[in-house]
PAPA-356263 format. One record per residue (C-alpha): residue in one letter; chain; x, y, z. Coordinates in steps of 0.001 Angstrom, whole numbers, padded with zeros to 6 digits, m for minus. Layout:
BEGIN
residuo	cadena	east	north	up
A	A	X	Y	Z
...
This chain:
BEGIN
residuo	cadena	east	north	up
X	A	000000	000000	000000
X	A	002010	003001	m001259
X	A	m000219	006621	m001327
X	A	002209	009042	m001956
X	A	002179	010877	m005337
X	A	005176	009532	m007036
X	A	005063	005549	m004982
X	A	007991	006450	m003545
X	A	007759	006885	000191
X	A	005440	003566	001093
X	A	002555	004163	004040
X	A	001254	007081	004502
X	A	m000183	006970	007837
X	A	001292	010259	009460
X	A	m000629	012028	007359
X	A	m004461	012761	007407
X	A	m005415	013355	004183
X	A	m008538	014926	004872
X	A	m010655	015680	002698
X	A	m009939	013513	m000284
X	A	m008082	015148	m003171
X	A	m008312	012442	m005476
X	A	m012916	012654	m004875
X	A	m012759	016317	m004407
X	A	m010589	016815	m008222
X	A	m013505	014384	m009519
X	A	m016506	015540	m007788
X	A	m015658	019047	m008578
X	A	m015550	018055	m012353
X	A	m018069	015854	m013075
X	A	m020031	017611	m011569
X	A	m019467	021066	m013307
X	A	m020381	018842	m016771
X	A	m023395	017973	m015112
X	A	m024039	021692	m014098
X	A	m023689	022812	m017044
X	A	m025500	020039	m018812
X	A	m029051	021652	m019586
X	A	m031623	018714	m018740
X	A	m030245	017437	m015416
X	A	m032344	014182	m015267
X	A	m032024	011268	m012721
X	A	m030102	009289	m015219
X	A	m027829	011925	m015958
X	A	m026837	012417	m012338
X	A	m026525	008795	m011397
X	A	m024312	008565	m014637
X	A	m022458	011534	m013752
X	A	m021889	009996	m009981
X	A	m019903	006471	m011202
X	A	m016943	007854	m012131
X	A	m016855	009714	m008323
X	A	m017922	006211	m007098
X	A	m015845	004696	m008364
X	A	m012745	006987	m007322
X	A	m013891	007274	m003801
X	A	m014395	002933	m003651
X	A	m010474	002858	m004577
X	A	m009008	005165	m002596
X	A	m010953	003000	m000064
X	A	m009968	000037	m000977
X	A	m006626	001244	m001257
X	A	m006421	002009	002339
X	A	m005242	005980	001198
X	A	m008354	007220	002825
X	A	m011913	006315	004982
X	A	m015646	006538	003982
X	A	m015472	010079	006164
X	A	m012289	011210	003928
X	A	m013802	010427	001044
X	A	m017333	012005	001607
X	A	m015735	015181	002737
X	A	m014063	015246	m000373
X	A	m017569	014990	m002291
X	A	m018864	017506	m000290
X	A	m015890	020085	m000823
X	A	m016001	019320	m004819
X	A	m019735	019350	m005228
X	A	m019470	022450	m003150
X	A	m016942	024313	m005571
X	A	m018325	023417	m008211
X	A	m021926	024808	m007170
X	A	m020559	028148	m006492
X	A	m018395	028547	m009416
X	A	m021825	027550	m011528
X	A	m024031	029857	m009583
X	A	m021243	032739	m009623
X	A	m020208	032377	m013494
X	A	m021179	035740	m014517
X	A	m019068	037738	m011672
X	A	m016636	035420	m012490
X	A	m016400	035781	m015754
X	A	m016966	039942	m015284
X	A	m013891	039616	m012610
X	A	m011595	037625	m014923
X	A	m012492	040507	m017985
X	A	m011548	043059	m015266
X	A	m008293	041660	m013945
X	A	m007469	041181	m017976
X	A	m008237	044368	m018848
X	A	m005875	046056	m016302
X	A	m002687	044313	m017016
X	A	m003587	044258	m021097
X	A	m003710	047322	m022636
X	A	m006168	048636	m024989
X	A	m005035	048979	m028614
């Protein structure tokens, strides 16, 4: 059982690890496509929910992290990714802002 990022240091155990990075990275992405997806149906969020399932069920398995760990790390990316799709305009407005100070106009 080897956790770190390159398998180079073996256990892992000093370390918390809380939340999940590995669930949080996929949570926050899948569910941003499913956001953004127009008809959000049952099927489409069950669909969109495997490939988190299935992340969270290895790092399990894998002994990296607990069930705690790894819904924490649903919760943070599912929370992210909420607020970046209810915030997009300001966002985006922000982004034009910050460009349009350190690019000048033509």
């Amino acid at each position: 059982m080897n956790c770190s990022l390159f398998n180079s240091g073996g256990l892992v155990d000093h370390k918390p690890g809380f939340p999940s990075g590995h669930v949080t990275s996929i949570s926050f992405l899948m569910n941003m496509l499913l956001l953004r997806n127009k008809d959000i149906s049952w099927n489409k969020i069950a669909l969109y929910n495997v490939p988190i399932f299935i992340m969270g069920y290895a790092r399990i398995m894998k002994g990296c992290h607990n069930v705690i760990q790894v819904v924490a790390g649903y919760i943070l990316g599912y929370g992210i990714a909420n607020l970046f799709h209810r915030y997009n305009k300001d966002i985006k407005y922000g982004l034009e802002q910050l460009y349009s100070y350190f690019v000048p106009k033509k």
